[in-house]
Every structure is written in structure tokens, then in C-alpha cells.
KOLNUPA-444817 format. One record per residue (C-alpha): x negated, y negated, z; residue number from 1; chain. Coordinates in steps of 0.1 Angstrom, whole numbers, plus 5000, padded with zeros to 4 digits. Example, Ala and Ser with C-alpha at 12.3 -4.5 7.8 and 13.67 -1.06 7.14 Angstrom:
BEGIN
<node <4877 5045 5078> 1 'A'>
<node <4863 5011 5071> 2 'A'>
This chain:
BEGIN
<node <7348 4992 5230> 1 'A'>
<node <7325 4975 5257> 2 'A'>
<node <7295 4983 5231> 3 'A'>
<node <7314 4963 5207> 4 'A'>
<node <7322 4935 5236> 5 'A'>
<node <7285 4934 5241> 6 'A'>
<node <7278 4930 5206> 7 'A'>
<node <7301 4898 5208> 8 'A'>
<node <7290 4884 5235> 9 'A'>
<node <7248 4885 5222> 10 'A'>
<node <7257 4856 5199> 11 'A'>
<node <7264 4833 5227> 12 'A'>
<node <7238 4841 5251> 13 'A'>
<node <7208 4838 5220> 14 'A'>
<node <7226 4805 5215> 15 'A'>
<node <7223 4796 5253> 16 'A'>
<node <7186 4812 5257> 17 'A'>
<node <7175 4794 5221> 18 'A'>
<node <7185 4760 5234> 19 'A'>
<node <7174 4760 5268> 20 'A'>
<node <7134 4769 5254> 21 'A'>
<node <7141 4739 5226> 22 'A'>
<node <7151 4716 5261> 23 'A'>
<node <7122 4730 5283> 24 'A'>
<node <7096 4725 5253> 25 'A'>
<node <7102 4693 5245> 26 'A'>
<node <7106 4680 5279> 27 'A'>
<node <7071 4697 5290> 28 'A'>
<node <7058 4673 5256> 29 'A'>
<node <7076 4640 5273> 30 'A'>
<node <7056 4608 5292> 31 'A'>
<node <7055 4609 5326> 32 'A'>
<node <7064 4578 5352> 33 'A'>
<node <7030 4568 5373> 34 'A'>
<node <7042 4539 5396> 35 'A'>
<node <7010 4512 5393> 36 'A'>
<node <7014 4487 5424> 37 'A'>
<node <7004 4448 5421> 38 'A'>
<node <6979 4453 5452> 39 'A'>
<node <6975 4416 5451> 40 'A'>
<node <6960 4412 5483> 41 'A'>
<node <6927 4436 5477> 42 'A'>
<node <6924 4420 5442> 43 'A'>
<node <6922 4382 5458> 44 'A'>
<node <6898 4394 5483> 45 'A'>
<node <6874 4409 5456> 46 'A'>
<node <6877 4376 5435> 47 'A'>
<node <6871 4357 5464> 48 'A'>
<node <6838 4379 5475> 49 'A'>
<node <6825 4379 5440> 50 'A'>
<node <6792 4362 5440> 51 'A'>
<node <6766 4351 5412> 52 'A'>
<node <6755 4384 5406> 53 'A'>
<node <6785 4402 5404> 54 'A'>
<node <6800 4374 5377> 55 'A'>
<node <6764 4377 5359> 56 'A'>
<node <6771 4419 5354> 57 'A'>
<node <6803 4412 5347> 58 'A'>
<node <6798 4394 5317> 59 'A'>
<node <6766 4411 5309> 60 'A'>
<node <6783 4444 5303> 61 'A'>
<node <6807 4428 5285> 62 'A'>
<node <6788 4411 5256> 63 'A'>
<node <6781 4423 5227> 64 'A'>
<node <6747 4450 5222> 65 'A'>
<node <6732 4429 5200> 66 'A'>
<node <6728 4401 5231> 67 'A'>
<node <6705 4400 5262> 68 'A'>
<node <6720 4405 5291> 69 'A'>
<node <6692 4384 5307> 70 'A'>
<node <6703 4354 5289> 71 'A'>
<node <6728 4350 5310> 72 'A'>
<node <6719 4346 5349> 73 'A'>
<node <6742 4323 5367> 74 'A'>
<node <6723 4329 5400> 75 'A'>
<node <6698 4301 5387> 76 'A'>
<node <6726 4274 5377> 77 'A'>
<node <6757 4277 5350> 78 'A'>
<node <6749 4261 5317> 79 'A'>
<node <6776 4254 5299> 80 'A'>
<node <6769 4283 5269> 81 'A'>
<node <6771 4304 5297> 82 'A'>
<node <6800 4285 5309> 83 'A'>
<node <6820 4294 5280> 84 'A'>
<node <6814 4330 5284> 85 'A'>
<node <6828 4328 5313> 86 'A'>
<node <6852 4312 5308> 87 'A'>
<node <6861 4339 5278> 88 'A'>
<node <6858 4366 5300> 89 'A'>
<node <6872 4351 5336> 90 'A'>
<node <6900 4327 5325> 91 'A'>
<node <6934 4344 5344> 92 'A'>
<node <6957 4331 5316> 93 'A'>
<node <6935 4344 5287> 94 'A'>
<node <6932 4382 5299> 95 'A'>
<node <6967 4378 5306> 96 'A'>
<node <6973 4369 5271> 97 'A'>
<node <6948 4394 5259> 98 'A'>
<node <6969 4423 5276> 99 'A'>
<node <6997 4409 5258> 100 'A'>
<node <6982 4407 5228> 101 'A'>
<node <6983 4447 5227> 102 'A'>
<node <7016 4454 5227> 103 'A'>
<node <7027 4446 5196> 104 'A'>
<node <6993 4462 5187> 105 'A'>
<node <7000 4496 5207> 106 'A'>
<node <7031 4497 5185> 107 'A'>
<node <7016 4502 5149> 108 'A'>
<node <6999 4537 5156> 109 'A'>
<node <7037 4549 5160> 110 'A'>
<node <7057 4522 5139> 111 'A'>
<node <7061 4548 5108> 112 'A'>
<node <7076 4580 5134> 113 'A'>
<node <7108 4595 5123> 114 'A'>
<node <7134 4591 5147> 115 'A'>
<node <7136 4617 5169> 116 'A'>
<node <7162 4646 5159> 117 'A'>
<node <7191 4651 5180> 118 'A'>
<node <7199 4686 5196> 119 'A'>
<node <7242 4690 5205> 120 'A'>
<node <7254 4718 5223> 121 'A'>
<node <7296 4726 5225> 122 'A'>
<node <7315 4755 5236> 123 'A'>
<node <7347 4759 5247> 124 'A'>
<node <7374 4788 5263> 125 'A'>
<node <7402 4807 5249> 126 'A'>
<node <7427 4801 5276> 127 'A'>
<node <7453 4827 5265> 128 'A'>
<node <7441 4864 5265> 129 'A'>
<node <7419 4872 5236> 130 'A'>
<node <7389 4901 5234> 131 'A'>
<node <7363 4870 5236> 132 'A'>
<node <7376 4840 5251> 133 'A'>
<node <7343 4821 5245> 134 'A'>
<node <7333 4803 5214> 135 'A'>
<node <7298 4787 5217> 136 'A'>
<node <7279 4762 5190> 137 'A'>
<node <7248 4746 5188> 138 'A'>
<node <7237 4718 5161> 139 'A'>
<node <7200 4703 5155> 140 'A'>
<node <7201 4670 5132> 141 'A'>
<node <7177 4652 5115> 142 'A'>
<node <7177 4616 5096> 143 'A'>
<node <7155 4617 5065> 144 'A'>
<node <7146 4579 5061> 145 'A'>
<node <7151 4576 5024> 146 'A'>
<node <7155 4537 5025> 147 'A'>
<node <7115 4534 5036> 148 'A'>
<node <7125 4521 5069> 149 'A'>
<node <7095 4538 5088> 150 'A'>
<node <7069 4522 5067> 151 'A'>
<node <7084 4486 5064> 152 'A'>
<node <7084 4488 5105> 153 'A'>
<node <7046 4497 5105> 154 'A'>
<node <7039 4467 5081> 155 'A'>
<node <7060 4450 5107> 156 'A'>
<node <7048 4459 5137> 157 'A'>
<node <7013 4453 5116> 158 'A'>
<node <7017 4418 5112> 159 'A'>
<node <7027 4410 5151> 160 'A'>
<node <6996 4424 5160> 161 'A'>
<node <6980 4399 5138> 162 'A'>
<node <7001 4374 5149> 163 'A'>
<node <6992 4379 5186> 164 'A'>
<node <6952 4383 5177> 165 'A'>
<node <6956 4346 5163> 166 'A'>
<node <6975 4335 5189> 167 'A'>
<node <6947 4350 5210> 168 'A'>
<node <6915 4337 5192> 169 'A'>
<node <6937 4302 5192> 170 'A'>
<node <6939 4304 5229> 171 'A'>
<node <6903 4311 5231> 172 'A'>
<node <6892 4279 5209> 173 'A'>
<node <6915 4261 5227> 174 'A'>
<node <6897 4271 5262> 175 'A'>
<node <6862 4268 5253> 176 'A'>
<node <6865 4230 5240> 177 'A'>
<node <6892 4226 5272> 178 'A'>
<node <6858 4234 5289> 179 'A'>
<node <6834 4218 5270> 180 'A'>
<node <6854 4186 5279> 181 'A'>
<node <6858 4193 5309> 182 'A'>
<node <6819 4196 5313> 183 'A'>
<node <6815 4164 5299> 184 'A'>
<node <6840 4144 5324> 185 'A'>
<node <6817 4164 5353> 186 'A'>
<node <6787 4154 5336> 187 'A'>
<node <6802 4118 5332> 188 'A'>
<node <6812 4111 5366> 189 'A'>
<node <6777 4128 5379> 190 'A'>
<node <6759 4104 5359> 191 'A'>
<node <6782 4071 5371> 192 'A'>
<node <6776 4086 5409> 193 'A'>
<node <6739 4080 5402> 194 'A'>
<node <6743 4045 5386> 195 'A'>
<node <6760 4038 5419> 196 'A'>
<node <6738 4048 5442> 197 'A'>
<node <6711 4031 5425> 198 'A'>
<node <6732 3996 5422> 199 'A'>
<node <6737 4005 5463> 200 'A'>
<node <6698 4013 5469> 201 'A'>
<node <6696 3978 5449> 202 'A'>
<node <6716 3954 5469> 203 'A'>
<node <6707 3973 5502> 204 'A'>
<node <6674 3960 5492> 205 'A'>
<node <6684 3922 5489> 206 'A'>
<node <6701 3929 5521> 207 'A'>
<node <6673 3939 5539> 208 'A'>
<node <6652 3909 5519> 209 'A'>
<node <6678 3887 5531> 210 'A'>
<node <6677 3891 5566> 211 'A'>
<node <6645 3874 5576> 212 'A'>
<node <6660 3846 5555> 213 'A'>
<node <6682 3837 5578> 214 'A'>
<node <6665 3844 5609> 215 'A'>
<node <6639 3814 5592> 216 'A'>
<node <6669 3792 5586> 217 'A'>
<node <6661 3801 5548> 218 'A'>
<node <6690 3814 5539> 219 'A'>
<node <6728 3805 5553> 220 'A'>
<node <6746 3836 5571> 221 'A'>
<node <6777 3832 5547> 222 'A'>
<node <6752 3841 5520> 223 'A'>
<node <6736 3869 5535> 224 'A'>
<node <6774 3880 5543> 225 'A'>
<node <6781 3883 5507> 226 'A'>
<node <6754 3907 5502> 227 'A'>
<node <6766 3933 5531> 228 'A'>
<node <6800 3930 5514> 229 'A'>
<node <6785 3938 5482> 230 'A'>
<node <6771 3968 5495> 231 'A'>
<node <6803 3980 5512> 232 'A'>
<node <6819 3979 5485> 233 'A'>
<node <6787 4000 5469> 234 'A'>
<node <6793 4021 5494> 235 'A'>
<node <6833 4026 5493> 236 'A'>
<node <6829 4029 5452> 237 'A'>
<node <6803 4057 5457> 238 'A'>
<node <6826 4080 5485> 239 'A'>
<node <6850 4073 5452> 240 'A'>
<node <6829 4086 5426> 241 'A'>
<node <6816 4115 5446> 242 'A'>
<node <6854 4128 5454> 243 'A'>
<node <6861 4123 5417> 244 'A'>
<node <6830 4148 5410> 245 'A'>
<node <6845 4177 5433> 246 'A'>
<node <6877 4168 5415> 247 'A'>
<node <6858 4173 5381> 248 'A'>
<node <6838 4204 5393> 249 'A'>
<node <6870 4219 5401> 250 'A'>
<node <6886 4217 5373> 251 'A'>
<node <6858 4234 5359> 252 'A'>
<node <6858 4264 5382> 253 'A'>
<node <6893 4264 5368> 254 'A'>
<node <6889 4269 5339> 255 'A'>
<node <6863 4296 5346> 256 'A'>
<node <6884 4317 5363> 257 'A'>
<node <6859 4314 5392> 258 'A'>
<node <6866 4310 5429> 259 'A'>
<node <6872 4273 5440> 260 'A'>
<node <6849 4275 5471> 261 'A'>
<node <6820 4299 5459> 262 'A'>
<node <6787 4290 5458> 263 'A'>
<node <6781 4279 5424> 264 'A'>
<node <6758 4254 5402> 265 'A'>
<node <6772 4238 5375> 266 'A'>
<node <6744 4221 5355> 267 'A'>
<node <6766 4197 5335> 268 'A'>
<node <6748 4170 5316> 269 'A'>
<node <6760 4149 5288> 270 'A'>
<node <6727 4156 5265> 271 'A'>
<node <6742 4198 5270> 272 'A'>
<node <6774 4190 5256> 273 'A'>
<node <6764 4174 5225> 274 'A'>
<node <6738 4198 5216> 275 'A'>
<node <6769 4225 5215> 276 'A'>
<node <6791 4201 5191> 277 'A'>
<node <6782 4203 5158> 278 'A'>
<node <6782 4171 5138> 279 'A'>
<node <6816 4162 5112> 280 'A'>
<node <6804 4136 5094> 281 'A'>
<node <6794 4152 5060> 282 'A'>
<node <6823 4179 5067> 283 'A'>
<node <6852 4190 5044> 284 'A'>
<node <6885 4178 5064> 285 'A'>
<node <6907 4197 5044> 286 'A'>
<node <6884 4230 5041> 287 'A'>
<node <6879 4228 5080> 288 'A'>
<node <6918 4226 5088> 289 'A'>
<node <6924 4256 5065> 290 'A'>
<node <6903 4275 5088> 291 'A'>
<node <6918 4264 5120> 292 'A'>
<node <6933 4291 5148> 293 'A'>
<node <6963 4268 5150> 294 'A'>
<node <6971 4269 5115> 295 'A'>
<node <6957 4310 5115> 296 'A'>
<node <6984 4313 5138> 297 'A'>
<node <7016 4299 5123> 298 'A'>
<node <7004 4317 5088> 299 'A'>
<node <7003 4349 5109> 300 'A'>
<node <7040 4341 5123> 301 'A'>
<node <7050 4336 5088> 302 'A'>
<node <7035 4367 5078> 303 'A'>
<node <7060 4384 5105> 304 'A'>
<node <7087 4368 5092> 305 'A'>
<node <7079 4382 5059> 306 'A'>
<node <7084 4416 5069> 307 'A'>
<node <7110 4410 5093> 308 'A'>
<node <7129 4401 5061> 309 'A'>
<node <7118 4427 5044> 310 'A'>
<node <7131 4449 5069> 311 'A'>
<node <7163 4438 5069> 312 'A'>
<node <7162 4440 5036> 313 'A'>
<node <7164 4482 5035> 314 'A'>
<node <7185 4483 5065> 315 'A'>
<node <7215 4481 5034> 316 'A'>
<node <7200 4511 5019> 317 'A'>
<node <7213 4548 5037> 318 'A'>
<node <7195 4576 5052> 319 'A'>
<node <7202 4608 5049> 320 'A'>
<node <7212 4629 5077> 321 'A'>
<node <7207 4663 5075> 322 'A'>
<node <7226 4688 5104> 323 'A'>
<node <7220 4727 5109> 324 'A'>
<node <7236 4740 5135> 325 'A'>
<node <7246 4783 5147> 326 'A'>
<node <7275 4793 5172> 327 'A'>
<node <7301 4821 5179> 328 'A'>
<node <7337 4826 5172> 329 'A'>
<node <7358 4852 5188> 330 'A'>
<node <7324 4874 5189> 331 'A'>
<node <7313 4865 5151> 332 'A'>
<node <7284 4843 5146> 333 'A'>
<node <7286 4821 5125> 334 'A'>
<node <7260 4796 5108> 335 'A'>
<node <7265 4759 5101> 336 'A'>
<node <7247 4729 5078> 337 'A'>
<node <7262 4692 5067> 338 'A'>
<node <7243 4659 5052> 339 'A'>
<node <7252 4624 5056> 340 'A'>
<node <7244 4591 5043> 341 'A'>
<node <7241 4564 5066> 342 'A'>
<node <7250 4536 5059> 343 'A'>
<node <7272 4532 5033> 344 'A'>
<node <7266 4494 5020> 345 'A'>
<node <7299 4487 5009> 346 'A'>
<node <7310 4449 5023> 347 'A'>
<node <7286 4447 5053> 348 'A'>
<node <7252 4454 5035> 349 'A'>
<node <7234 4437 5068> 350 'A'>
<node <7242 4401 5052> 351 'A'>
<node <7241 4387 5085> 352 'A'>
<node <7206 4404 5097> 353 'A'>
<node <7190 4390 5059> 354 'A'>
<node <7206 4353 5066> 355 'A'>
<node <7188 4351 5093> 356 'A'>
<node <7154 4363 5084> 357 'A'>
<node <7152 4341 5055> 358 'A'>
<node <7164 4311 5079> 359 'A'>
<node <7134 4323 5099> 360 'A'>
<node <7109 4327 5071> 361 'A'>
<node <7119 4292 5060> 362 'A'>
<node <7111 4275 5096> 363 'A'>
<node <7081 4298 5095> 364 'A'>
<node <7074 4278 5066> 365 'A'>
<node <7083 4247 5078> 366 'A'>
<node <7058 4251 5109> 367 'A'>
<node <7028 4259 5088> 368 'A'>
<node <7033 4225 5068> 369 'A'>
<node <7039 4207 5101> 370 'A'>
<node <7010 4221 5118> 371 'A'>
<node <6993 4215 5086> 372 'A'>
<node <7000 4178 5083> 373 'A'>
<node <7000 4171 5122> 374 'A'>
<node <6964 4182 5118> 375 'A'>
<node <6955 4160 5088> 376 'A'>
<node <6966 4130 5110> 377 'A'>
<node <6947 4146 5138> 378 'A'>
<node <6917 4141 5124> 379 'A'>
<node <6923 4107 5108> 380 'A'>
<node <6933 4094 5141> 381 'A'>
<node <6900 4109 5154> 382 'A'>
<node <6879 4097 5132> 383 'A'>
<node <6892 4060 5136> 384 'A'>
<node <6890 4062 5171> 385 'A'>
<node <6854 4077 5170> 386 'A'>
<node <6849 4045 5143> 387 'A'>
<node <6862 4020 5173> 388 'A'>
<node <6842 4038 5197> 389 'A'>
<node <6809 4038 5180> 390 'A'>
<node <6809 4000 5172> 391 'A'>
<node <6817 3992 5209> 392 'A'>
<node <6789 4011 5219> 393 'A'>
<node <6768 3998 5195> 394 'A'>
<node <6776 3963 5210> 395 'A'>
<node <6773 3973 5245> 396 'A'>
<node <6740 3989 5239> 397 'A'>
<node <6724 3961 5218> 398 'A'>
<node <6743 3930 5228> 399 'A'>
<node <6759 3937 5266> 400 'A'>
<node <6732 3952 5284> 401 'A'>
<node <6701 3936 5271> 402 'A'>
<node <6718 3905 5281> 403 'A'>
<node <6724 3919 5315> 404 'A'>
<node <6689 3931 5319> 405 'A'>
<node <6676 3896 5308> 406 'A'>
<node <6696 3876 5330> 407 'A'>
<node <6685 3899 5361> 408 'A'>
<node <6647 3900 5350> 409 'A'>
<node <6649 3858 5348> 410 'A'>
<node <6667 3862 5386> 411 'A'>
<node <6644 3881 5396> 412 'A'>
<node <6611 3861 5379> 413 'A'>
<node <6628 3831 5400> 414 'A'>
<node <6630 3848 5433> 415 'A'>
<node <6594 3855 5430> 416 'A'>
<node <6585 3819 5425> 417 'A'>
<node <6601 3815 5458> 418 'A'>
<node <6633 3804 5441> 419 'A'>
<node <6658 3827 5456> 420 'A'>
<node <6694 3825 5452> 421 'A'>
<node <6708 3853 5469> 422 'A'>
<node <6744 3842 5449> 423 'A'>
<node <6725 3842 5416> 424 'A'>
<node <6709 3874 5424> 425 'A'>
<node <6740 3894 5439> 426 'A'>
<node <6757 3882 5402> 427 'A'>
<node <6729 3895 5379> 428 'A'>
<node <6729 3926 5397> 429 'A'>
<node <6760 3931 5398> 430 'A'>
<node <6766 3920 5361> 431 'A'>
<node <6736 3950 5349> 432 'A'>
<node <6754 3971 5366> 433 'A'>
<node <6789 3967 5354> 434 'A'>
<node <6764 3965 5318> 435 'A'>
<node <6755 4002 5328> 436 'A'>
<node <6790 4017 5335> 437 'A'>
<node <6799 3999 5303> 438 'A'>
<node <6771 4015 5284> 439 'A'>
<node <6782 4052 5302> 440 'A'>
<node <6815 4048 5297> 441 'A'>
<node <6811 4038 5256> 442 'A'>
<node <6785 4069 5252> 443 'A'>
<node <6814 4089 5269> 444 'A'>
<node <6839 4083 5244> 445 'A'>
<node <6821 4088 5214> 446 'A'>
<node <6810 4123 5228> 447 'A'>
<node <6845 4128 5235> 448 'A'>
<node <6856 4118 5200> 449 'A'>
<node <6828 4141 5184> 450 'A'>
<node <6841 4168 5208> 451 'A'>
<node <6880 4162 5196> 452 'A'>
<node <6869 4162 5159> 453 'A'>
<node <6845 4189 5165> 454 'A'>
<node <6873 4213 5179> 455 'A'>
<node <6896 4200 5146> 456 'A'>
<node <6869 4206 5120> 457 'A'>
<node <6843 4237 5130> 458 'A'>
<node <6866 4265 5144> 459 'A'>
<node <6854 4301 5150> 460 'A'>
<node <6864 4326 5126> 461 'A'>
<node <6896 4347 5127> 462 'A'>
<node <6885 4371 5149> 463 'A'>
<node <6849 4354 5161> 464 'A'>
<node <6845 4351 5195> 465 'A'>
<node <6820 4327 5214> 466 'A'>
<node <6784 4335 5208> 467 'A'>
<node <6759 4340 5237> 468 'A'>
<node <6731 4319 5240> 469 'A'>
<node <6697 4334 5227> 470 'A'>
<node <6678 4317 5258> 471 'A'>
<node <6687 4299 5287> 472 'A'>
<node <6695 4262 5286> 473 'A'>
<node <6675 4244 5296> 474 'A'>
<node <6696 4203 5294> 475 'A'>
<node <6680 4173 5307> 476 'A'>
<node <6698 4162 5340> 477 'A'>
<node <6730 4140 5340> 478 'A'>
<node <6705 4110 5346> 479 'A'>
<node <6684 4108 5315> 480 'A'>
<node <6688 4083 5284> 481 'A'>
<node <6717 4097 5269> 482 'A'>
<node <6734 4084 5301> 483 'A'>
<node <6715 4053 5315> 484 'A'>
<node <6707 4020 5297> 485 'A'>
């Protein structure tokens, strides 16, 4: 009798000893929790103590093999080529968005996984008397995915990857013409500081002309007054100018990603900036859009809601569930199986989950064409506005400032025949002057229109990034004839 109780009771404790090995082996396969603190503080003070060097290695190491790191040394001055790198590599909001970028990408390796099977456990206790009270039962089940599901999630999880890579290489093209503008307002206002101080050096010097003048009874005091308020307000336009370039250099170390009080040298020039733009006169508009990382983008997001809708699609179509389980009963051991199909698309059939995918393909669709046709304006509007800006320079420059620099030369001529008229002097000055910011300010906004159209019509490639320089660069200053009348 107790050999036969025995024999009843070995059922249950396989069944108990089998499932607790399944548990411990599968938990021993399982992820572990490693907490990951912010440690803000130590990150700050390593951004802030990170010097020329330690940017230059930074982005050495990280170009490509087939460039030199000794291209890029910023310990000798930032060009803008190496700017953009920089900016590339350094810009907070870009690695942020690169890290984002790989989560929809970490899903594809394990889109197409099975669904994990599902291991239940039961027993229960004769409460009456009875030979063997217990009854144990243990079940192991497993969904088949016979509507495809797996896969369709993979082609899925596929296409937001590809969706946040454009988004990505967008963001990227976005930032380095966000730069190069910005290097050619810091390179602007550079060059206007030095037409300044040179219309300053100029009336400091009738100033200082004028003041024997008047000690010989040559010249009235009210007239000599004029002058020393011209150069005051020389002076108060030049403290202007000179906070508007730390504003502009700023927003360049911004953009950078680099430190607002390190020690670093920008060399920002106009002549720099346009030797980075390609030209877009002879360029295919519509070609050129086609290409663009904005309209990449919203045909990669249409491209998720493709298979979003496609997904939806099979969630009508069942699985098939397949269950084995093994237990006891009153001492006999018993074995156990069943199947299911899940679901059964009767009246639900996921209509609502496929309404709303197509709804979302179609404003998918919808975007692209807007995005599509916002650009086409984009760059008819650009192109008329780099029309308007290159006849106004081209009056300035051959009608404005000759005029300007013949009416000073004949003030001058005068002054030297002992003719001098400090009011008529003070005006031609100040008229060549207001001839030059004229002149800066036209060049300026045709480099900014080539730069807008540029950005519109020559994008990188789908998955290009910005190319390293082969040598340095080496730009004229911000005062050379690109800049100066």
C-alpha cells in the first residue's frame, strides 16, 4: 500500500521538479536591470574643460579612414569645413536625435521573434478523504503565427528605422547650412566692424585736422563741433557692431556644440562661405527637390504607414495556438494537448485598426505633396529674391559707390587747394561710408540667397554625411574685396 501511495504521488513531484528547472532556466536567460545615473555635473565640467585639442581628437577619431586626421586642427583657428564637422559631431540636439534614431532601429534584429510561449501551473486538494487528495497539472503553450504577423512587424519596424535615418540626415542638412549662415552673419558683422573703425580712424583724422583750424580763427568751433559728434557717434556705432559680433560668434559656438567661453578662433569670412555653396543657376529644380532630406523624410513616413497598414491588415487573420500540458489525478498521470485559432474574424475583423491606417497613409500622402509643392515655391521665391538682390547690388556697386567715392575724392581735391569745408567733407565721408555698408549689406544678401537655394537644390545623399576637407582652409580675411568697395 504505501509503495503504491508512493507510486501516486511521483507524478506530482516530476511535475513540480520539471517546472521549477523550465522557471530557473529561463530566468538565468532573462536581461538584467543596470541603473545608469545622469551624472550631469561631471559631464558639464568635462565639456567645459575641453580645449582645442581635445575637440580636434574628438573628431579626428571619428571621421572616416579614408580622411586625415591632420586636416583638421582647430588649435590654429576653426574654418568653417571644419566647422561643420563639428558641428556634426558636437551639436547636443543631433546626438540626441542620433540616439533616438536607434530605437526603432534596435527593434528590427528582433521584430520577426515568436511570442514568447506561456508556461501555467494548477493544482488543487481533495478536501474529503480520498487515497491522494492532490491533483497537480502543468500546461506549456505556444502561438504558431500563421497570419505572417512576425514578418510584417520586421518590414515594420524596417521602415521606422528608415524613417528616423531620414529624419536624421534631414536634421543634419538642416544644421550644417543653419551653420554655414550663421558663419556668414559673423563674417558680415566682422566685416561692417572694420568699415567702422575705418570711417572712425577717418573722421578722427579731420578732427585732429580741424583743430588748428580754429585755434587760427580758420575754422568756426560749431564746425569743428560737428566733427567730434561725428566721431561719437563712430564710436557709439562701433561698441554696437562689436557686441553684435560676440552675439554672432555665439550663436556659432551654438550651433557647434562647443563651450560658450572657451578659447576658440572662428575664422569666418564671407569669401569662405561662398566657396562651400555650390552655384544653382544651370540646376534642375525639380531633380534637386526629389533629392531633398525633407521630402526623403516624409516618403520614409509614408513608407511606415504602408506597413502599418499592412499590419493591420493580418491582424484579421488567426493564429494558431497550440497547448501541451501533463498532470496527476487521484495518483494517475495523465497527459494533455488542445489548439486554437485566434482570432476568429467574424464581425470585428480589426476594421477599426485598418480605418485608421489608411486615414494615415492618406495624410502620409498628403504631406509628401505639401512638402513637395511648399518646396517648389521655396525655391521660386528664392530665386526672385536672389533676382532682386543681385540687381540692387549691381546698382550699388556700379552706380552708389563710385558716386560716393567721386564726390569724396572732389572734397578732398578741394581741401588740398586750401578749400576746406569741414561740412562738405564730414558729408562725403559720411555718404562713402553709408556707400560701403550699402555695398556689404547687398553682397550679404545675395550670399544669403545662394546659400537658401543652395540648401533647397544640392542636398547630401540619403545617408551622406558632411565631407572633411582635404586641406586646411585657407579664406581671405573678412576685410578683402568680397566685402569692401
Amino acid at each position: 500500500m504505501h509503495a503504491h501511495r508512493s507510486r501516486r504521488g511521483a507524478a506530482g513531484r516530476l511535475i513540480a521538479s520539471g517546472t521549477t528547472t523550465i522557471v530557473v532556466l529561463t530566468l538565468i536567460g532573462c536581461a538584467r536591470y543596470r541603473p545608469a545615473p545622469l551624472a550631469l555635473v561631471d559631464t558639464y565640467d568635462q565639456w567645459a574643460a575641453m580645449d582645442a585639442v581635445d575637440a580636434t581628437r574628438a573628431v579626428a577619431e571619428a571621421l572616416p579612414p579614408a580622411a586625415a586626421p591632420a586636416a583638421y586642427d582647430l588649435t590654429d583657428g576653426i574654418s568653417i569645413a571644419e566647422a561643420e564637422a563639428v558641428a556634426l559631431f558636437f551639436n547636443p540636439q543631433l546626438r540626441a536625435l542620433r540616439l533616438r534614431a536607434r530605437i526603432p532601429e534596435a527593434a528590427v534584429e528582433h521584430a520577426r521573434l515568436w511570442e514568447d510561449p506561456e508556461l501555467a501551473v494548477d493544482g488543487e486538494r481533495v478536501l474529503e478523504d480520498a487515497e491522494e487528495p492532490w491533483a497537480f497539472g502543468a500546461g506549456l503553450a505556444l502561438t504558431i503565427p500563421l497570419s505572417g504577423r512576425p514578418a510584417v512587424r520586421r518590414r515594420l519596424a524596417a521602415a521606422e528605422a528608415e524613417s528616423a535615418l531620414a529624419g536624421v540626415v534631414g536634421s543634419e542638412w538642416a544644421l550644417v547650412n543653419r551653420v554655414r549662415g550663421a558663419w556668414l552673419d559673423l563674417a558680415g558683422t566682422t566685416a561692417r566692424r572694420w568699415l567702422i573703425a575705418t570711417w572712425r580712424d577717418e573722421l578722427r583724422s579731420l578732427a585732429d585736422a580741424a583743430e588748428p583750424l580754429v585755434a587760427a580763427k580758420k575754422l568756426a568751433r560749431i564746425d569743428a563741433r560737428a566733427l567730434t559728434v561725428a566721431v561719437a557717434q563712430s564710436e557709439a556705432d562701433l561698441r554696437e557692431v562689436a557686441s553684435d559680433a560676440r552675439l554672432a560668434q555665439l550663436a556659432v559656438l551654438r550651433l557647434l556644440g562647443l563651450h560658450p567661453h572657451g578659447d576658440w578662433a572662428l575664422e569666418a569670412s564671407v569669401a569662405a562661405v561662398v566657396a562651400r555653396v555650390p552655384r544653382s543657376d544651370q540646376t534642375d529644380d525639380f531633380e534637386g527637390l526629389l533629392d531633398h532630406p525633407n521630402l526623403r523624410e516624409v516618403i520614409a513616413a509614408y513608407a511606415v504607414s504602408e506597413r502599418a497598414l499592412e499590419l493591420e491588415v493580418r491582424k484579421q487573420y488567426p493564429d494558431l495556438t497550440v497547448g501541451f500540458g501533463a498532470g496527476s489525478d487521484e495518483g494517475a498521470s495523465q497527459i494533455a494537448f488542445g489548439f486554437g485559432l485566434v482570432p476568429i474574424p467574424l464581425w470585428n475583423r480589426n476594421r477599426g485598426g485598418i480605418a485608421a491606417a489608411r486615414a494615415e497613409r492618406a495624410a502620409s500622402a498628403a504631406d509628401a505633396q505639401s512638402v513637395l509643392r511648399t518646396a517648389v515655391h521655396d525655391v521660386a521665391l528664392t530665386r526672385a529674391r536672389l533676382e532682386g538682390a543681385r540687381e540692387r547690388l549691381d546698382f550699388v556697386r556700379d552706380e552708389l559707390a563710385p558716386q560716393a567715392d567721386a564726390q569724396l575724392l572732389a572734397a578732398k581735391r578741394l581741401a588740398r587747394l586750401g578749400e576746406l569745408d569741414v561740412l562738405m567733407l564730414l558729408d562725403a565721408v559720411s555718404a562713402a561710408h553709408d556707400a560701403r555698408l550699402r555695398l556689404l549689406d547687398a553682397r550679404l544678401a545675395v550670399r544669403r540667397c545662394e546659400l537658401e537655394l543652395a540648401a533647397l537644390l544640392h542636398p547630401p545623399g540619403a545617408r551622406e554625411r558632411a565631407a572633411p576637407p582635404a586641406q586646411h582652409d585657407d579664406s581671405p580675411p573678412a576685410t578683402d574685396t568680397e566685402v569692401t568697395p
